[in-house]
VMD Tcl script that builds the backbone (N, CA, C; Angstrom):
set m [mol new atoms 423]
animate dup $m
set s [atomselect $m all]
$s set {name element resname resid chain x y z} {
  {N N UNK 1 A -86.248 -4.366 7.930}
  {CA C UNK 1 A -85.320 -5.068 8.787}
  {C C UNK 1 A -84.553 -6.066 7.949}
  {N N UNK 2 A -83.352 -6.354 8.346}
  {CA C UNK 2 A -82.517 -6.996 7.760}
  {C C UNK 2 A -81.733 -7.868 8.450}
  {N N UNK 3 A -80.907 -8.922 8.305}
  {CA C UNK 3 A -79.927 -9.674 8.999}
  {C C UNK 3 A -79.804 -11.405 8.639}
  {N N UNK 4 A -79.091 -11.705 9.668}
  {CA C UNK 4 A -78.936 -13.073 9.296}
  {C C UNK 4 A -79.738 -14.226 10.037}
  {N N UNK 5 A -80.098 -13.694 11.221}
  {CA C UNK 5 A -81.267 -14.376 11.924}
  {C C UNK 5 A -82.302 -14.167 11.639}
  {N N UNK 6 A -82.781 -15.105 11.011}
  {CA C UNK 6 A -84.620 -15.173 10.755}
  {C C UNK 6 A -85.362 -15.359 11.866}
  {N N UNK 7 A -84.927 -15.869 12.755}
  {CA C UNK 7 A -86.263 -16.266 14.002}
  {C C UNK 7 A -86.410 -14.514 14.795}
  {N N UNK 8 A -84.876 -14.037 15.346}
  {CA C UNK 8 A -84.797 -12.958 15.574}
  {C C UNK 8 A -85.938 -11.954 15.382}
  {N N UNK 9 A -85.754 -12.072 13.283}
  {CA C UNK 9 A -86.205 -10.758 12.751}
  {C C UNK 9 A -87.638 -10.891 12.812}
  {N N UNK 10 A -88.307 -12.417 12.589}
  {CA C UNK 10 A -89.631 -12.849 12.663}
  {C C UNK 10 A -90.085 -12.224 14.226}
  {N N UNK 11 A -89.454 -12.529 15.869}
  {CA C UNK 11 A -89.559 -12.800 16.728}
  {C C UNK 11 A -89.822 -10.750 17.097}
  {N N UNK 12 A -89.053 -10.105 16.707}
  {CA C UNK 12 A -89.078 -8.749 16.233}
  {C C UNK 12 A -90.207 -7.929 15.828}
  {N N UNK 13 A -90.366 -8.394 14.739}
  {CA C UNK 13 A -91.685 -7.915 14.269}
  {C C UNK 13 A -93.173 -8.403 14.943}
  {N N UNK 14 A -92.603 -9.417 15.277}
  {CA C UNK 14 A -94.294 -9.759 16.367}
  {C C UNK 14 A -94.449 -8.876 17.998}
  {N N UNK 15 A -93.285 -8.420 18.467}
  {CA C UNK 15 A -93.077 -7.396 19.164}
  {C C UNK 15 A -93.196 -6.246 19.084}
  {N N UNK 16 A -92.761 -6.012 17.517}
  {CA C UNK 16 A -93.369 -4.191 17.230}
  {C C UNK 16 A -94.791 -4.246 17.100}
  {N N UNK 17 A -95.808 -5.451 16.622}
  {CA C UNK 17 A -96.765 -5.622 16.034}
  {C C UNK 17 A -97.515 -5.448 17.042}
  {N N UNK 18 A -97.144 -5.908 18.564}
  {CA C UNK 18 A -97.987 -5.650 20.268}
  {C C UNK 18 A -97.881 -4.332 20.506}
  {N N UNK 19 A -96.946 -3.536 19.915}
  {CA C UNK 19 A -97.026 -2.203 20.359}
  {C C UNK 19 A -97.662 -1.345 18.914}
  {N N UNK 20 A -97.390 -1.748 18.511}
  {CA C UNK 20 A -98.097 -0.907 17.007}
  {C C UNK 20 A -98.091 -1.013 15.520}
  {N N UNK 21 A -99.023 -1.787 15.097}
  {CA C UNK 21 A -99.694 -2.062 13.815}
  {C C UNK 21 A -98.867 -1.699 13.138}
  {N N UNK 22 A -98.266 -2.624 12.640}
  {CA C UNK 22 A -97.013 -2.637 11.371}
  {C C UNK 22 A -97.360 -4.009 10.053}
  {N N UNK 23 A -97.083 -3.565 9.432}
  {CA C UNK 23 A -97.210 -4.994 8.324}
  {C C UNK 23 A -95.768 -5.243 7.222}
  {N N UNK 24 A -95.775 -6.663 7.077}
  {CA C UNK 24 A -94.831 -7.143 6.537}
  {C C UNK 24 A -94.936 -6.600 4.686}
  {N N UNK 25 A -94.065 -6.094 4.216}
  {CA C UNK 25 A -94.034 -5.823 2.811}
  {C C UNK 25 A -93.119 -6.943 1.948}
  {N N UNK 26 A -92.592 -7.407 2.512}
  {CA C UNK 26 A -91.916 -8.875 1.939}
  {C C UNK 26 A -90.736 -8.396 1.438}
  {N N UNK 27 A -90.035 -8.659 0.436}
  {CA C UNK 27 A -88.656 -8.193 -0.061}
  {C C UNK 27 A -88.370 -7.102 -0.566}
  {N N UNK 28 A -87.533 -5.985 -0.185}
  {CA C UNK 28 A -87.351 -4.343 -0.542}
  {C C UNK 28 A -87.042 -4.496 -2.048}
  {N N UNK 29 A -87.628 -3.622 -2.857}
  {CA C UNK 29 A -87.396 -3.889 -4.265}
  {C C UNK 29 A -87.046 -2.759 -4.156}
  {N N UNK 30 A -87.710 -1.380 -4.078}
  {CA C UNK 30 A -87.265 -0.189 -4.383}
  {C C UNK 30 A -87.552 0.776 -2.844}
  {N N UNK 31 A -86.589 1.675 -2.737}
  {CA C UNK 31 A -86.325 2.583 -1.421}
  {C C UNK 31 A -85.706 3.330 -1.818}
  {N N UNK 32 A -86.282 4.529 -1.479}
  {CA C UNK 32 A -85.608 6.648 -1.568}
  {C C UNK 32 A -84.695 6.436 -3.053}
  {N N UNK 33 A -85.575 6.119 -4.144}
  {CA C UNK 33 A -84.518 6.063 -5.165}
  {C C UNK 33 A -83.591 5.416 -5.969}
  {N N UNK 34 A -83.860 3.813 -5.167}
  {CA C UNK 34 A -82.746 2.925 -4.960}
  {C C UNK 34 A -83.471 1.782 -5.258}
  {N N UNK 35 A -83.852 1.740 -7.022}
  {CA C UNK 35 A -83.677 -0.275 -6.988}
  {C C UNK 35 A -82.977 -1.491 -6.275}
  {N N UNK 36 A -83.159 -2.648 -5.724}
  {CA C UNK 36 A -82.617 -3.390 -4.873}
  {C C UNK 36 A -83.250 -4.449 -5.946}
  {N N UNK 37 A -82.122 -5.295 -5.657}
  {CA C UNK 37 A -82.340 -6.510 -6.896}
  {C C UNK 37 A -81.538 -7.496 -6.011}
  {N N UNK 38 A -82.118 -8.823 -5.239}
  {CA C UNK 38 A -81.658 -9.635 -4.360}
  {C C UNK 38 A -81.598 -11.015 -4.867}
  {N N UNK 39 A -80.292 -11.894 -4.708}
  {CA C UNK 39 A -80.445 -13.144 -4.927}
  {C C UNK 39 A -79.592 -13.650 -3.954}
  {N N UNK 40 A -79.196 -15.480 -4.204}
  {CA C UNK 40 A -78.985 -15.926 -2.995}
  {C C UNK 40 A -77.064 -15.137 -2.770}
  {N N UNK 41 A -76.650 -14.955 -4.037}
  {CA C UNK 41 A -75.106 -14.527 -3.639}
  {C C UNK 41 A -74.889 -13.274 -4.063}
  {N N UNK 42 A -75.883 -12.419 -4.441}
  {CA C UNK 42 A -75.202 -11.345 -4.132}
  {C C UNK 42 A -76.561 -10.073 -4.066}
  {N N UNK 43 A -76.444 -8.839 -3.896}
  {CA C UNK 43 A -77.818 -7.826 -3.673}
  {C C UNK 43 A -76.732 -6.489 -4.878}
  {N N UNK 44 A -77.882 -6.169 -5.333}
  {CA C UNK 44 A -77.349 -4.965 -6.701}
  {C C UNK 44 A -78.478 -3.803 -6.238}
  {N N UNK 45 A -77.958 -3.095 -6.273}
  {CA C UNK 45 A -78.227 -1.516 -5.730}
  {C C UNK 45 A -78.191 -0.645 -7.430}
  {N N UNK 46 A -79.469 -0.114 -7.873}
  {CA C UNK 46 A -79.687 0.633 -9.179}
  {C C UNK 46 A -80.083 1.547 -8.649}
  {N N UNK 47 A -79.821 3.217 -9.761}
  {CA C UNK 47 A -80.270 4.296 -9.672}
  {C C UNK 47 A -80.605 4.098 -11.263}
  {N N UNK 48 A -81.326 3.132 -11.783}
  {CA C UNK 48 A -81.426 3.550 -13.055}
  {C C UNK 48 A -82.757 4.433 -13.438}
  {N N UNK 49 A -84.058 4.132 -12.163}
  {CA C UNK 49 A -85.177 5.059 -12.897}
  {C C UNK 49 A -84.772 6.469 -12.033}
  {N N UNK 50 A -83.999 6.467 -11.254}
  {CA C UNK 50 A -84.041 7.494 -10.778}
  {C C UNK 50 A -82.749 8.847 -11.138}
  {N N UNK 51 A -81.773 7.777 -12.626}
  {CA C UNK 51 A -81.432 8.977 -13.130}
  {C C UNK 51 A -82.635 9.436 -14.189}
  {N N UNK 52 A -83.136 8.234 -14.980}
  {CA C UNK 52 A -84.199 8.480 -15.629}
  {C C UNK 52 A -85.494 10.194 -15.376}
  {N N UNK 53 A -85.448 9.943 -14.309}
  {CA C UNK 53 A -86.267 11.035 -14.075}
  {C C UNK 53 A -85.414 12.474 -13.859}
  {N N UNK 54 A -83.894 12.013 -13.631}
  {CA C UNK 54 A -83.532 13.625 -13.676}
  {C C UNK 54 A -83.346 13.795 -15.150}
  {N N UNK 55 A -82.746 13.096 -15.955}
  {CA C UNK 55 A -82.889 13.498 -17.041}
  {C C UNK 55 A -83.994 13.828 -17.836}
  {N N UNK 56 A -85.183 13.477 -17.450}
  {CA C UNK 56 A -86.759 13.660 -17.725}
  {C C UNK 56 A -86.881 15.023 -17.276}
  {N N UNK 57 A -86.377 15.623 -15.977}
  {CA C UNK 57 A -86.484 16.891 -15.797}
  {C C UNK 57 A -85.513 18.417 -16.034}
  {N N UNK 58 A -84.443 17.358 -16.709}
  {CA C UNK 58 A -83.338 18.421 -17.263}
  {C C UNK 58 A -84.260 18.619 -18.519}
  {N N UNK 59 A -85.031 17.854 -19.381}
  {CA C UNK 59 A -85.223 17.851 -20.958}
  {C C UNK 59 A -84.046 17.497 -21.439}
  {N N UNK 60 A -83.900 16.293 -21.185}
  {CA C UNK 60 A -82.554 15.418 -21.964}
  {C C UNK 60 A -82.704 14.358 -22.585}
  {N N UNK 61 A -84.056 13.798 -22.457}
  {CA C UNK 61 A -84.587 12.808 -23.172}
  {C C UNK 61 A -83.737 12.011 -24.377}
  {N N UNK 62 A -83.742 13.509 -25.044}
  {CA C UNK 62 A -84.066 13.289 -26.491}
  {C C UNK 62 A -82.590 13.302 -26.704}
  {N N UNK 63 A -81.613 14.281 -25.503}
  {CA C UNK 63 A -79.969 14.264 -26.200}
  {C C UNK 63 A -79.452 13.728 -26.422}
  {N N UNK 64 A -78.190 13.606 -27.568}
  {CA C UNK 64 A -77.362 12.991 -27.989}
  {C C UNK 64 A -76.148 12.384 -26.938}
  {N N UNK 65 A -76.079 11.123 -25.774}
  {CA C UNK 65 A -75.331 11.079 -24.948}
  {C C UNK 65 A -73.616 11.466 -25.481}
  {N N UNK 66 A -72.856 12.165 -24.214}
  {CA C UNK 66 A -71.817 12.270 -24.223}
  {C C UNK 66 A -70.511 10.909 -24.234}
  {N N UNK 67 A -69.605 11.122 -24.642}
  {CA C UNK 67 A -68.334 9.923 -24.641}
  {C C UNK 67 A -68.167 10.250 -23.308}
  {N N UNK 68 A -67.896 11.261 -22.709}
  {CA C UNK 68 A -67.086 11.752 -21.697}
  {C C UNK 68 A -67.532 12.311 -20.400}
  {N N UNK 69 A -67.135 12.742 -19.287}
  {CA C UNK 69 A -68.150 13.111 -18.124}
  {C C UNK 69 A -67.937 14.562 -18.172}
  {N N UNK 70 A -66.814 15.148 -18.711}
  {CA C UNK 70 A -66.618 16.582 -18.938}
  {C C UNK 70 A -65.381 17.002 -20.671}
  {N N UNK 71 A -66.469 18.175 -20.828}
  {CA C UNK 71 A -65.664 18.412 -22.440}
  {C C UNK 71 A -64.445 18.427 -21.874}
  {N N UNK 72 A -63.386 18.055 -23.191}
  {CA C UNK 72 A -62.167 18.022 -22.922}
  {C C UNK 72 A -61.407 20.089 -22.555}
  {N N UNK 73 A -60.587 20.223 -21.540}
  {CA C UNK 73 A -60.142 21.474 -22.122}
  {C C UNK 73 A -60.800 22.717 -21.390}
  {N N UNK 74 A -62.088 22.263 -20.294}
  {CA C UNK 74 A -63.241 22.728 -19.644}
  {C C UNK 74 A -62.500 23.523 -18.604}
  {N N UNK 75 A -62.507 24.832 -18.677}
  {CA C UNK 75 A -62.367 25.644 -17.405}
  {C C UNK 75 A -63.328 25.839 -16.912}
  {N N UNK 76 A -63.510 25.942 -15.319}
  {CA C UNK 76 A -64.401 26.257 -14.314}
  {C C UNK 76 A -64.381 27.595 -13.511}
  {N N UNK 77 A -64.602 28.102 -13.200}
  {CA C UNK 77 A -64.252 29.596 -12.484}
  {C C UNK 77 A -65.252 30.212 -12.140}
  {N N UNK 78 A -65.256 30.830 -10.789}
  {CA C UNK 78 A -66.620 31.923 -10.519}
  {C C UNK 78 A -66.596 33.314 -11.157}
  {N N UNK 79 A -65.695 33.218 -11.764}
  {CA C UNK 79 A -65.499 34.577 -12.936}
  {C C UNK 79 A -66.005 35.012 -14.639}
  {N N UNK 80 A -65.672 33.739 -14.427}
  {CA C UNK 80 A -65.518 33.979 -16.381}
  {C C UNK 80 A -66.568 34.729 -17.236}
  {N N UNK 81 A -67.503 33.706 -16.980}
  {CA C UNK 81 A -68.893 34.644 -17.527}
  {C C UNK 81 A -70.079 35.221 -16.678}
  {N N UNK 82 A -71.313 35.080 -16.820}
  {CA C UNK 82 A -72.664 35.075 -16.236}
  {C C UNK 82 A -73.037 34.809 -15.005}
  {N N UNK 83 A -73.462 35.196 -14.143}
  {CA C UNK 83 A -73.811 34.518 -13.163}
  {C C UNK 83 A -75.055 33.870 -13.834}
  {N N UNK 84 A -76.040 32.831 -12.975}
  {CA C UNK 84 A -77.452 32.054 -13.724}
  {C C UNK 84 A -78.261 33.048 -13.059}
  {N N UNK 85 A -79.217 33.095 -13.836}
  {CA C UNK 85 A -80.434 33.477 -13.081}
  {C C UNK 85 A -80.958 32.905 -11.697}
  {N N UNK 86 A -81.282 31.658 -11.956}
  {CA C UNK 86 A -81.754 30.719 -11.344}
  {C C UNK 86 A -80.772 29.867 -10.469}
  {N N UNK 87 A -80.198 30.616 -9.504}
  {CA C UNK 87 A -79.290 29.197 -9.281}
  {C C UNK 87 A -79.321 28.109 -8.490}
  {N N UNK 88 A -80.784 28.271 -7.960}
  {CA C UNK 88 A -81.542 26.933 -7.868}
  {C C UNK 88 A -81.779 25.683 -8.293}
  {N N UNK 89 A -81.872 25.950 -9.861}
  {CA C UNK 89 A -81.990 24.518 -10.514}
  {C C UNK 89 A -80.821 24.057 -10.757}
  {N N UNK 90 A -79.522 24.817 -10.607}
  {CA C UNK 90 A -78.349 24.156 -11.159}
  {C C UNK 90 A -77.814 23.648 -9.509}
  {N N UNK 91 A -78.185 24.374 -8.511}
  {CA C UNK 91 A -78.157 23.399 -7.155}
  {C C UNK 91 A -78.587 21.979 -7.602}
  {N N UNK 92 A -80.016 22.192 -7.517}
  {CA C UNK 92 A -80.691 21.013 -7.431}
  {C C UNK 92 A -80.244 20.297 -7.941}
  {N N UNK 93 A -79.319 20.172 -9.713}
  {CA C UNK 93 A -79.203 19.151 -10.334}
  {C C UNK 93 A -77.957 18.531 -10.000}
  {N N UNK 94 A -76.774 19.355 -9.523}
  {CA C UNK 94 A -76.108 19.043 -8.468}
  {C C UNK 94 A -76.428 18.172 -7.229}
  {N N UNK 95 A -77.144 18.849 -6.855}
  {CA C UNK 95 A -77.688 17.822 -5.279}
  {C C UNK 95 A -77.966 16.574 -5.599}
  {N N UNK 96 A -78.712 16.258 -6.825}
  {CA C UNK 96 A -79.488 15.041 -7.325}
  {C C UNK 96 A -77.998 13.725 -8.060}
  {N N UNK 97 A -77.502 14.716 -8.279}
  {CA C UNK 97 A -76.158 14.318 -8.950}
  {C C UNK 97 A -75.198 13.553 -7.749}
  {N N UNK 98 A -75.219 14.112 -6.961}
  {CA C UNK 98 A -74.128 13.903 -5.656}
  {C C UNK 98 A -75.176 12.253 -4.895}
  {N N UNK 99 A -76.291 12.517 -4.983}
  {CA C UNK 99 A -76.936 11.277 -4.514}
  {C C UNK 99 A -76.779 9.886 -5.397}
  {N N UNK 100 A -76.912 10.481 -7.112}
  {CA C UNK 100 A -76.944 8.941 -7.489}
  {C C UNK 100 A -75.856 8.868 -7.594}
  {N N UNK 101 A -74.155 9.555 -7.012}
  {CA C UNK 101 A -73.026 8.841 -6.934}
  {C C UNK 101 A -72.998 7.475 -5.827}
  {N N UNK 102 A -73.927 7.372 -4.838}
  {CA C UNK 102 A -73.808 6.183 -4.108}
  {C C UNK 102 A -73.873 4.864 -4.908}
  {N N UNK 103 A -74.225 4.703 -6.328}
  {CA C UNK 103 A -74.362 3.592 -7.106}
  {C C UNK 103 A -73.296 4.241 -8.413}
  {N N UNK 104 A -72.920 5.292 -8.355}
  {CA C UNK 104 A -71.637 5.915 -9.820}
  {C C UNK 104 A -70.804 6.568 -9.379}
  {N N UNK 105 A -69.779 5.441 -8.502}
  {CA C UNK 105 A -68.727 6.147 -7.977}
  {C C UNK 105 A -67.994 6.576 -8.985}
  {N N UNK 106 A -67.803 6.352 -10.274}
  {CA C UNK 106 A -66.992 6.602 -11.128}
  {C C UNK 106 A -67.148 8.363 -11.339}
  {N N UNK 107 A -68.569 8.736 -11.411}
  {CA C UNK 107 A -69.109 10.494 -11.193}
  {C C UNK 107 A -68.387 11.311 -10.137}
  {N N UNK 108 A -68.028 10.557 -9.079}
  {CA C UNK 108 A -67.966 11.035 -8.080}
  {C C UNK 108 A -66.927 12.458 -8.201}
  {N N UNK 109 A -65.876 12.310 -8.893}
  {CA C UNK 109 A -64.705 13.114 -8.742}
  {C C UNK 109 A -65.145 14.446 -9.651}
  {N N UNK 110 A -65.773 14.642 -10.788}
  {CA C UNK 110 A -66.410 15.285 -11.368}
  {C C UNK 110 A -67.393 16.049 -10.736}
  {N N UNK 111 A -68.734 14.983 -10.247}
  {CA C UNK 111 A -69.911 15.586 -9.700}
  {C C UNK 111 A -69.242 16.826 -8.204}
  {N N UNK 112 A -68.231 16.211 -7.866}
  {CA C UNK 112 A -67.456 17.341 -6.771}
  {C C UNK 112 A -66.719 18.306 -6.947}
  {N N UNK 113 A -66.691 17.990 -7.992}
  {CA C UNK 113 A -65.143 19.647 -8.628}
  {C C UNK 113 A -66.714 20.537 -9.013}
  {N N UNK 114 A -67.797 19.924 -9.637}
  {CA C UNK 114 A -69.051 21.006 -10.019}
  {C C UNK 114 A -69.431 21.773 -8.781}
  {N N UNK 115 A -69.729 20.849 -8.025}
  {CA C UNK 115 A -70.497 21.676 -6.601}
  {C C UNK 115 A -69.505 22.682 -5.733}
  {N N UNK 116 A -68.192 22.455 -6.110}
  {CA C UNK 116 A -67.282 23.740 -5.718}
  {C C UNK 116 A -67.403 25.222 -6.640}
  {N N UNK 117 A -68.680 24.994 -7.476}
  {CA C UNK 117 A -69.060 26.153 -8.076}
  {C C UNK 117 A -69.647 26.364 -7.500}
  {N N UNK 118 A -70.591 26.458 -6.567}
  {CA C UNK 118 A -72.219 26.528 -6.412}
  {C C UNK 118 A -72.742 27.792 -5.595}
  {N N UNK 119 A -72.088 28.522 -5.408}
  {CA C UNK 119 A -71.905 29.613 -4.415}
  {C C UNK 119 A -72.379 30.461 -5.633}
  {N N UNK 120 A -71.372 30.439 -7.070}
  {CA C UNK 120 A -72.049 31.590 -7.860}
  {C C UNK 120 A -71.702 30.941 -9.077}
  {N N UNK 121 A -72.682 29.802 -9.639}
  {CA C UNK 121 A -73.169 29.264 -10.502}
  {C C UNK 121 A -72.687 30.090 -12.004}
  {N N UNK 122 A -72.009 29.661 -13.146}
  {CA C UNK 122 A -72.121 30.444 -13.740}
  {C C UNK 122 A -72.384 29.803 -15.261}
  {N N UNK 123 A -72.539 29.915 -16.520}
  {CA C UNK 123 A -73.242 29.911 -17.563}
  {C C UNK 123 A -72.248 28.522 -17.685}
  {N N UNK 124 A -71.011 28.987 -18.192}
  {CA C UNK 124 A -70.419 27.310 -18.033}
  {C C UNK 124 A -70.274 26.641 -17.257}
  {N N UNK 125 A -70.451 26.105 -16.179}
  {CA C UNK 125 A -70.587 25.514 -15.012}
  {C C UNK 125 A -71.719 24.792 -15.095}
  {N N UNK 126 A -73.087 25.049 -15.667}
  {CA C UNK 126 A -73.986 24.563 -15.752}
  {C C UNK 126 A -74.318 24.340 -16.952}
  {N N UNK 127 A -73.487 24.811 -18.083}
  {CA C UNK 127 A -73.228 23.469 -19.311}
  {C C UNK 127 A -72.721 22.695 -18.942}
  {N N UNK 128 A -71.673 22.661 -18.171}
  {CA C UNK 128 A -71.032 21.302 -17.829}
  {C C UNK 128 A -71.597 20.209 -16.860}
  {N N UNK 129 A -72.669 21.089 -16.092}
  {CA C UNK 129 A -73.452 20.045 -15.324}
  {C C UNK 129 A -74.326 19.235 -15.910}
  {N N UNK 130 A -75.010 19.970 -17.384}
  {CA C UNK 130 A -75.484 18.889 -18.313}
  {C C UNK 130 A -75.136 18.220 -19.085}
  {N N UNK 131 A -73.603 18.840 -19.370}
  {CA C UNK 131 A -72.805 17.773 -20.188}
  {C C UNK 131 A -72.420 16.172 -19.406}
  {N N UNK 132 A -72.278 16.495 -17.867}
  {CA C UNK 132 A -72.164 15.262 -17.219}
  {C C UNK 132 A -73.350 14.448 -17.281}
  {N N UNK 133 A -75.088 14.776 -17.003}
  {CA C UNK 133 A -75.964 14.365 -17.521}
  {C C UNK 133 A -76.259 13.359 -19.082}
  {N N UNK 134 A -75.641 14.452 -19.990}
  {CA C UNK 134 A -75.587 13.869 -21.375}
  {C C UNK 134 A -74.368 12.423 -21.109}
  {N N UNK 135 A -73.410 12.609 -20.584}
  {CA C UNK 135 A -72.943 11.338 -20.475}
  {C C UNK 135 A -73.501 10.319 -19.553}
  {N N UNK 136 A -74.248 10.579 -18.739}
  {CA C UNK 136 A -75.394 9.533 -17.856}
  {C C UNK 136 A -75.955 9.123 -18.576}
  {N N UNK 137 A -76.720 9.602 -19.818}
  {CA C UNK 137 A -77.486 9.242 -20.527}
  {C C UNK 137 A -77.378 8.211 -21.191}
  {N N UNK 138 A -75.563 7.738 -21.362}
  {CA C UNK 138 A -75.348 6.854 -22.099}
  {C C UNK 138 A -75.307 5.661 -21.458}
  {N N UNK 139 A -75.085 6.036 -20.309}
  {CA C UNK 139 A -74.786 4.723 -19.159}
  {C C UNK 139 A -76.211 4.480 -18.439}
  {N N UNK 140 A -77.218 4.301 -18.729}
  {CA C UNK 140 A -78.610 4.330 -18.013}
  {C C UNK 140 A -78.644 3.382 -16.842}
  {N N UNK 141 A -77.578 2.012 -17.299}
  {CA C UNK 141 A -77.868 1.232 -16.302}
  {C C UNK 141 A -76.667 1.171 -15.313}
}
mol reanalyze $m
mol bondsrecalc $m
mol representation Tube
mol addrep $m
């Protein structure tokens, strides 16, 4: 719960508490993904462990981050080459991608021209979904 009335939110919770056993956790630090970092003038919203872990599950650890969010010169097309095998994981990293734009709006325009592949995923399309990764990498925070 949140707001600007304290007696309210206090007055609130002793009401949910008559109907059913709830307990106070004190100040939201982290939620679905989402560091919360609160002071008196302003609240900061991080996805930093939680790009951390997609890049932990791409195996990107170790890559060399990108300058850029896409190679220069990059055509996209449901034609060109391969379809993926798998085109599950290049969903997923998409999907995961489109969420931590709520804190990297700057991704945003990129992470959306990718997912207009996604119907039939193809070999470059999903270099380029890790090339956008490799440039996350550089920006952690």
């Amino acid at each position: 719960m949140t707001g600007d009335d304290v007696e309210g939110i206090v007055q609130l919770k002793h009401d949910l508490h008559t109907i059913v056993t709830i307990e106070d956790l004190g100040l939201v630090r982290y939620f679905l993904g989402i560091e919360i970092s609160i002071s008196p003038k302003w609240t900061l919203l991080n996805q930093r462990k939680y790009l951390l872990d997609i890049l932990t599950d791409a195996s990107l650890t170790g890559a060399k981050p990108a300058k850029f969010p896409l190679p220069k010169g990059l055509k996209l097309s449901t034609d060109l080459d391969n379809i993926l095998p798998n085109l599950e994981s290049c969903r997923r990293v998409i999907g995961r991608l489109l969420y931590l734009t709520l804190t990297r709006s700057y991704i945003f325009y990129v992470v959306q021209h990718l997912s207009q592949f996604l119907q039939e995923s193809r070999d470059t399309n999903y270099q380029a979904t890790m090339h956008v990764l490799m440039y996350l990498k550089g920006t952690p925070n």
